[in-house]
C-alpha positions as CSV (number, residue, x, y, z in Angstrom):
1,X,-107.0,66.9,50.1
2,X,-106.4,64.9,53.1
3,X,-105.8,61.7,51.0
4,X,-103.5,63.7,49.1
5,X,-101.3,64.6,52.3
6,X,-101.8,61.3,53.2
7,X,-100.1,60.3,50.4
8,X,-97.1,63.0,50.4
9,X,-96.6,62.2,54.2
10,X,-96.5,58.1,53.3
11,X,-93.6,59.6,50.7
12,X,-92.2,61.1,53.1
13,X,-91.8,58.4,55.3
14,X,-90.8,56.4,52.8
15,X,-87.7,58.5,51.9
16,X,-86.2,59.0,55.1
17,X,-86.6,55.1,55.9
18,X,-84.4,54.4,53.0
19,X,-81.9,57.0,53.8
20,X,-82.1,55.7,57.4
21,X,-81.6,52.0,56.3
22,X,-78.9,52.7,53.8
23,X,-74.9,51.7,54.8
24,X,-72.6,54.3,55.1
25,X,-70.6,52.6,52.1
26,X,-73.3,53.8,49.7
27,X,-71.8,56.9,49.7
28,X,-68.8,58.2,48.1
29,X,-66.2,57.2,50.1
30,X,-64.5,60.9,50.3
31,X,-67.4,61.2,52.6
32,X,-67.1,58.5,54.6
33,X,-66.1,59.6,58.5
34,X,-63.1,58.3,59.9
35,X,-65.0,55.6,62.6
36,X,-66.8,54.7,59.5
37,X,-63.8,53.7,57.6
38,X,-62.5,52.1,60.5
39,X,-65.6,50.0,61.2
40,X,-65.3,49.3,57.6
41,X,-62.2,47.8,58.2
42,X,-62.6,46.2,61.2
43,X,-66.6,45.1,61.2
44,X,-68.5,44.5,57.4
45,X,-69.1,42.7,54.4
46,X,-65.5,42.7,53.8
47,X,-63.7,42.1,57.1
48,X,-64.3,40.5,60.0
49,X,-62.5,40.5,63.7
50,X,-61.7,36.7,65.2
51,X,-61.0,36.9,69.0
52,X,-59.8,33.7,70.7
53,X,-59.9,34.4,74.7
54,X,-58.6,32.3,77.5
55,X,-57.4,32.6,80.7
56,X,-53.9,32.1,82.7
57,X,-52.0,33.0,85.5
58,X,-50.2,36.9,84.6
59,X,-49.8,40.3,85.8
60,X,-51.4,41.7,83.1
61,X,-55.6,42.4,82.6
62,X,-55.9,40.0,85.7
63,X,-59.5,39.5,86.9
64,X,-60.6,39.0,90.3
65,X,-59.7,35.3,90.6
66,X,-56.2,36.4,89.7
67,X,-55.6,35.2,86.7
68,X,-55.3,36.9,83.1
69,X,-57.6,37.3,80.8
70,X,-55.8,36.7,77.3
71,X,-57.4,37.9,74.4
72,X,-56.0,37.4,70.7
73,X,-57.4,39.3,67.9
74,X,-57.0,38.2,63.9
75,X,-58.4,41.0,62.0
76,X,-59.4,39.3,58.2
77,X,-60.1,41.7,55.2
78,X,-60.5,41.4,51.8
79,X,-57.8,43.3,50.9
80,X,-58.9,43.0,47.1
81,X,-62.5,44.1,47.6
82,X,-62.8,48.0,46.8
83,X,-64.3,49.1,49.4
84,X,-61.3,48.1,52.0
85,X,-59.1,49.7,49.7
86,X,-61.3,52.9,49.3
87,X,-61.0,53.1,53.4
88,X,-57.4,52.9,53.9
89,X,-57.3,55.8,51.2
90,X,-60.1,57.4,53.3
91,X,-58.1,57.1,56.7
92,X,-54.8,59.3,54.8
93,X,-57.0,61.5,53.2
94,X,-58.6,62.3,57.4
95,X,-55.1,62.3,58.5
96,X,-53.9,64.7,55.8
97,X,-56.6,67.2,56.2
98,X,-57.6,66.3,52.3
99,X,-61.2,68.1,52.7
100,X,-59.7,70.9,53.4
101,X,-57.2,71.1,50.8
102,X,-57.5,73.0,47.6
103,X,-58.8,71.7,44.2
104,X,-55.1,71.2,43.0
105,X,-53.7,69.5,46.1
106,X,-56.4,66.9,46.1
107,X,-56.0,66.4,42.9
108,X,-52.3,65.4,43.3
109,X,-53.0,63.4,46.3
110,X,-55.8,62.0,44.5
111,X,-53.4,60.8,41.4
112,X,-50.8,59.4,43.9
113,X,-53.1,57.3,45.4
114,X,-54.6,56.0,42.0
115,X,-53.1,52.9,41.8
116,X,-54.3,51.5,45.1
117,X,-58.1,52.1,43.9
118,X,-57.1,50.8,40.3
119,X,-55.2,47.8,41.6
120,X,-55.8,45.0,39.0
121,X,-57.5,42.2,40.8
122,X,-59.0,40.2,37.5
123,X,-56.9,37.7,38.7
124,X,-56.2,37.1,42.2
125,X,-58.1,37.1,45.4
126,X,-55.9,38.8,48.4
127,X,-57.1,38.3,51.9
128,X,-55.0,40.3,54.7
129,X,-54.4,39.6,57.9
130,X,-53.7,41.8,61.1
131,X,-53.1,40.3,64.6
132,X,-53.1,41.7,68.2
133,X,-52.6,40.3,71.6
134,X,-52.8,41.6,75.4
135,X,-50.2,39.4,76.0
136,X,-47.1,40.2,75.1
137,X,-45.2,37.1,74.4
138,X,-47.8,35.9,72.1
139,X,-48.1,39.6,70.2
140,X,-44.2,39.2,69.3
141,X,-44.2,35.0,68.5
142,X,-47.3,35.5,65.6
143,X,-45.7,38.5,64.0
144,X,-42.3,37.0,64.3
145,X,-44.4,34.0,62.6
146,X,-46.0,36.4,60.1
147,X,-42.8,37.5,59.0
148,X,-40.7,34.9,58.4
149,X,-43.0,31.8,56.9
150,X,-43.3,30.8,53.4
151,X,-46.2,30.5,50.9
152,X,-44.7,26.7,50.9
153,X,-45.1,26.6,54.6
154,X,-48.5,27.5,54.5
155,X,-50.1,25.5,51.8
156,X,-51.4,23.1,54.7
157,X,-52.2,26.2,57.2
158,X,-54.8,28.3,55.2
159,X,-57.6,27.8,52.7
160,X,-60.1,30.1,50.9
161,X,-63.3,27.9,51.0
162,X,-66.1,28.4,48.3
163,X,-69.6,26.3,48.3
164,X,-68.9,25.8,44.2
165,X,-64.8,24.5,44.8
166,X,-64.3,23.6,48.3
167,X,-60.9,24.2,49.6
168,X,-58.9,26.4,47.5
169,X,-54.8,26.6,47.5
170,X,-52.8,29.7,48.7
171,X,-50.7,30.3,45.7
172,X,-48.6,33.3,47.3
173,X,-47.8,34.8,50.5
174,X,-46.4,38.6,51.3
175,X,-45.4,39.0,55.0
176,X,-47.0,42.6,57.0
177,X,-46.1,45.7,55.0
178,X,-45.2,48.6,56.0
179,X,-47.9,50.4,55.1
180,X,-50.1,49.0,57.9
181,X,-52.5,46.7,56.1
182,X,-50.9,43.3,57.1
183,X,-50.0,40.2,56.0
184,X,-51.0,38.9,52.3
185,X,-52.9,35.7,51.7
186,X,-53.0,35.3,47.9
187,X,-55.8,32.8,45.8
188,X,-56.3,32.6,42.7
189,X,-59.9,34.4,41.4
190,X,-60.4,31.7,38.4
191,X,-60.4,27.8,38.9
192,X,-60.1,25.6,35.6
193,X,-61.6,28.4,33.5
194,X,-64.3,29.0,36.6
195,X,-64.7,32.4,38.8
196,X,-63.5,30.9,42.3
197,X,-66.5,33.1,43.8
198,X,-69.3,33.8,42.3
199,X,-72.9,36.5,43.0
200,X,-74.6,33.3,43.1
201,X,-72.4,31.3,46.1
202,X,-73.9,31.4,49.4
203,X,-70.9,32.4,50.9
204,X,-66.4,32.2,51.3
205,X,-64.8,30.9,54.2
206,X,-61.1,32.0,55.4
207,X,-59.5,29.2,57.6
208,X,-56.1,29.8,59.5
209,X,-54.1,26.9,61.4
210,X,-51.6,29.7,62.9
211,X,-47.8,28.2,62.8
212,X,-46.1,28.1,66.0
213,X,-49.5,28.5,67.8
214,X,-52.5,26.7,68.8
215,X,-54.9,29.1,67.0
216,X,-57.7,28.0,64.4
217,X,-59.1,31.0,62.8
218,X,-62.1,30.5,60.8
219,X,-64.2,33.5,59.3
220,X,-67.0,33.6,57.6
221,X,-68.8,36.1,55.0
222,X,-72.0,36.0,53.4
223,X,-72.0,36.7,50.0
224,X,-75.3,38.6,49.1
225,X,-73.5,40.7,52.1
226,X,-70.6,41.6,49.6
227,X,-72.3,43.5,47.1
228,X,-71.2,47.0,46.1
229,X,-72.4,49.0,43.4
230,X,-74.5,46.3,42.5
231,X,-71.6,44.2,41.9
232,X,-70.0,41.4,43.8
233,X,-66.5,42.9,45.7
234,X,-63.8,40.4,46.4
């Protein structure tokens, strides 16, 4: 008998470990909390926040030594993995009370949102970008930036690196929507026949020269990191 309980207690154990080790994202995502699906967007396997600090002479934030301490922040998704997508969903679902709505209503909300989870992606990889500033000046020169330049202007500025093709060409570029989730870095998904990224790669680099700026923005994911449903999500 004792071994016995010995043995249901190790069980036990066992179980709430897992559940205690397990990411939020292995739930459905209609049950995700709203910090989770921002964390999700902000901090994961699938996005990542780049903040380039410095210091200068300001009124704003200043420190004791009087000068200001300037903090830019390039918040990097990809926008084409499912789970990012599933979390902007989740965020309008919060903000529209969907738990609470009746079988029918979600149901409608859920069809009008359908095509955001069922995006095709077979053939393109999209990375987004976001960007904030404490200062001012440079918050309004990067989106200005963001807004006006050209895939063609950027084919020297950004690169999607892979251990299996190295650098790999932006083929098209969508300024920030106005939906919220930024500016569109677009890569093709298949190289000479060849998935660009595969389960097996080690990992997938973003790197940004910012026009108009002195930023260099390099990220960083680790691909045994990206998996999701067993599955690689890009």
């Amino acid at each position: 008998m004792k071994i016995r309980g010995l043995i249901i207690a190790g069980s036990v154990l066992a179980t709430v470990s897992a559940l205690l080790a397990a990411d939020f994202w292995d739930q459905p995502f209609r049950e995700w909390k709203r910090d989770q699906a921002v964390k999700l967007l902000q901090d994961s396997p699938w996005a990542k926040q780049v903040v380039l600090s410095d210091q200068r002479g300001g009124r704003d934030t200043r420190n004791v030594g009087g000068e200001m301490d300037v903090h830019h922040v390039y918040t990097i998704r990809f926008f084409t993995a499912l789970p990012v997508r599933q979390s902007y969903v989740r965020l309008v679902q919060i903000g529209n009370n969907y738990d609470e709505l009746s079988a029918d209503d979600q149901k409608a909300f859920d069809q009008a949102f359908s095509r955001a989870l069922a995006m095709d992606t077979s053939n393109e990889i999209i990375v987004s970008l976001e960007f904030s500033s404490n200062e001012r000046q440079t918050a309004m020169d990067v989106e200005r930036q963001l807004r006006q330049i050209t895939a063609d202007q950027l084919r020297q500025s950004v690169f999607l690196i892979t251990d299996r093709h190295g650098r790999i060409d932006l083929t098209s570029y969508f300024p920030p929507s106005p939906d919220g989730t930024g500016a569109k870095f677009v890569f093709p998904r298949v190289i000479d026949g060849q998935p660009a990224v595969t389960a097996e790669d080690r990992e997938v680099r973003f790197e940004l020269s910012m026009p108009g700026t002195d930023h260099r923005v390099y990220a960083t994911w680790r691909i045994r990191d990206m998996l999701y449903g067993g599955e690689l999500a890009l």
